[in-house]
C-alpha atoms as a printed R data frame, in Angstrom:
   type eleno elety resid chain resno       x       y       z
1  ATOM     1    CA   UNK     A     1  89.454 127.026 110.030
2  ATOM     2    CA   UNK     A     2  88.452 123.532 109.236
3  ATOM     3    CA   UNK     A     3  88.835 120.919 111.698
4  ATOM     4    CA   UNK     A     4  89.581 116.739 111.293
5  ATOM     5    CA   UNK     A     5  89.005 114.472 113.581
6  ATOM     6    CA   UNK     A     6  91.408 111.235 114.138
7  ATOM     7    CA   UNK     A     7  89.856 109.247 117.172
8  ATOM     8    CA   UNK     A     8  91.799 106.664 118.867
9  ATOM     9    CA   UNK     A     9  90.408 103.509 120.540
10 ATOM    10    CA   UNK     A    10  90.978 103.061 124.264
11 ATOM    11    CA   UNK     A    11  91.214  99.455 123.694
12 ATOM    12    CA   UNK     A    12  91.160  96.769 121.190
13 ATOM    13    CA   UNK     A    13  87.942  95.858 119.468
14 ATOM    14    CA   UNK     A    14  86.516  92.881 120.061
15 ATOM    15    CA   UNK     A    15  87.618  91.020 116.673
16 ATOM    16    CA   UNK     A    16  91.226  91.293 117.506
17 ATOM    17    CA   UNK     A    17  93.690  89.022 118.901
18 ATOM    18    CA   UNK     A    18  94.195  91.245 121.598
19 ATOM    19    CA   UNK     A    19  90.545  92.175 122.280
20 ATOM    20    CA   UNK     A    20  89.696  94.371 125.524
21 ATOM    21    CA   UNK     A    21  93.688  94.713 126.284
22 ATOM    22    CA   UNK     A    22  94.347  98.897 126.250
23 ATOM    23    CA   UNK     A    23  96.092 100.479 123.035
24 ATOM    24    CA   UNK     A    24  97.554 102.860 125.045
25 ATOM    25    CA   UNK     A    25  97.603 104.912 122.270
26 ATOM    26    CA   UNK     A    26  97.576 108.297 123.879
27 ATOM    27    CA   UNK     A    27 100.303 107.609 125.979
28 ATOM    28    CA   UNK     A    28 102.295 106.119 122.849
29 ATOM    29    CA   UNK     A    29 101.429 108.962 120.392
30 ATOM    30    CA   UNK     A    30 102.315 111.408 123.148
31 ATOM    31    CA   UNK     A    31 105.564 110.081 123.672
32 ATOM    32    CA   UNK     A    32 106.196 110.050 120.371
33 ATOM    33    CA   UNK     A    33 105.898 106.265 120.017
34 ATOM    34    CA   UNK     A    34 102.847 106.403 117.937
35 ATOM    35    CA   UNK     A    35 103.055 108.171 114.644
36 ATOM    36    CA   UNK     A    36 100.928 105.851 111.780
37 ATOM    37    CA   UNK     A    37  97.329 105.651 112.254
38 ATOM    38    CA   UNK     A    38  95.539 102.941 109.077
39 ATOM    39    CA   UNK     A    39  92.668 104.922 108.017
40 ATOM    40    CA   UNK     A    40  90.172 104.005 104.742
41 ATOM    41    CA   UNK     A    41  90.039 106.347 102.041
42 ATOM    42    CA   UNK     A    42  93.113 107.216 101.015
43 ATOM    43    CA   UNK     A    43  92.416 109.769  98.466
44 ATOM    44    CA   UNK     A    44  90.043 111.824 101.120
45 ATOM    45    CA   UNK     A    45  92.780 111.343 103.879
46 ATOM    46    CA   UNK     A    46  95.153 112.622 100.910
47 ATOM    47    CA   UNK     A    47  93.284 116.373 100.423
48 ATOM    48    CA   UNK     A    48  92.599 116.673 104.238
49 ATOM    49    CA   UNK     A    49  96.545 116.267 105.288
50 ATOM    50    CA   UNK     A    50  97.084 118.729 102.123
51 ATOM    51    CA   UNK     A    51  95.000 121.222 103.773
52 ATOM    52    CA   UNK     A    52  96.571 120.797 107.126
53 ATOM    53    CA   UNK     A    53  99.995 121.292 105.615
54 ATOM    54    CA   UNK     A    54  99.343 124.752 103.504
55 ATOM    55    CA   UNK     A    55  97.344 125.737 106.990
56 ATOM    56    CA   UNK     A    56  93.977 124.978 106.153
57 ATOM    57    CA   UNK     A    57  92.998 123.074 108.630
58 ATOM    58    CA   UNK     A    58  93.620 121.353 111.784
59 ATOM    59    CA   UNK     A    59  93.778 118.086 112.716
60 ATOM    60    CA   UNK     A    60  92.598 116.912 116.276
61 ATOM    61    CA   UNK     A    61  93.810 113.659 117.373
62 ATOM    62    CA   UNK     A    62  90.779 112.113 120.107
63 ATOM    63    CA   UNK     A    63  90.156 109.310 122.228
64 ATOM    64    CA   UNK     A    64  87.256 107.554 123.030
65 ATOM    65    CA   UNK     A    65  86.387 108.137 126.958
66 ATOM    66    CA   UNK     A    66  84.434 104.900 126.820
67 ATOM    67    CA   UNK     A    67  82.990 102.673 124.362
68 ATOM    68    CA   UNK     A    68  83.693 103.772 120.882
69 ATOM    69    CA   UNK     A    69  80.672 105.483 119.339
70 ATOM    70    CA   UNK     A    70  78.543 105.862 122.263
71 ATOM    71    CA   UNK     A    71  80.786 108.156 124.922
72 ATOM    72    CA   UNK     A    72  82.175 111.244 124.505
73 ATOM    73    CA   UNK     A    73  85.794 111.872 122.251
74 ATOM    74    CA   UNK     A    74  88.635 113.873 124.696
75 ATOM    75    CA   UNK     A    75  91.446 115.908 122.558
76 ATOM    76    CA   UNK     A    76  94.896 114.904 122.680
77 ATOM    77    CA   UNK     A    77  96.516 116.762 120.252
78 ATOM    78    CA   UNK     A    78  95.942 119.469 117.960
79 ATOM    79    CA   UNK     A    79  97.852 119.373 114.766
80 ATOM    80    CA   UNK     A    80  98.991 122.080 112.705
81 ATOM    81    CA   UNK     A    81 101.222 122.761 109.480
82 ATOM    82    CA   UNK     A    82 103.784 123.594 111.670
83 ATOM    83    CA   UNK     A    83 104.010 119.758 113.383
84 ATOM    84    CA   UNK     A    84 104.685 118.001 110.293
85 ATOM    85    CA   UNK     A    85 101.958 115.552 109.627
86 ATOM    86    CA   UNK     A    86 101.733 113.889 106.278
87 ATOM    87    CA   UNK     A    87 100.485 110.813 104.779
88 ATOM    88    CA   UNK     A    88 101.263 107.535 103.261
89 ATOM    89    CA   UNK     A    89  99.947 105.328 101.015
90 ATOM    90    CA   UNK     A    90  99.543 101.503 102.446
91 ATOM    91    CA   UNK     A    91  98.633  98.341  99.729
92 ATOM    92    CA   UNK     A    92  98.207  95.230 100.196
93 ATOM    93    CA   UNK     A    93  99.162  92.367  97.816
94 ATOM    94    CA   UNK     A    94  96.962  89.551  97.973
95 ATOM    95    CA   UNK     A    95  98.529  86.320  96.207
């Protein structure tokens, strides 16, 4: 069975207002708190999620131990057809 990978960031990247502060992503996504995740590439995101849901696949949700890219990813959460994931389309308008 295939296998995607979602890895969360322990903290926020350098270019953001709230750079080096923790996500706390893990804890939020485990309480529930956490469900939407921005990822590029909609229409590859699209067929992944569509082989999750007919059972396909799985998709493993991972965060960085350390520094994102260069430390190892831990598992969170293993998702299946039978947790309900799914996607969404997000656009932006520019005026």
């Amino acid at each position: 069975m295939k296998t995607y990978v979602i890895t969360l960031s322990r903290y926020f990247p350098a270019n953001h207002s709230k750079a080096g502060m923790p996500t706390d992503f893990k804890e939020k996504f485990l309480k529930g708190e956490k469900i939407h995740t921005i990822r590029l590439n909609y229409p590859l995101w699209e067929k992944r999620i569509e082989e999750v849901q007919g059972g396909k696949a799985v998709l493993s949700i991972r965060q960085w131990a350390g520094k994102p890219g260069h430390s190892k990813q831990i598992e969170i959460a293993r998702l299946t057809a039978k947790d309900g994931a799914g996607i969404q389309k997000l656009c932006f308008l520019t005026a």
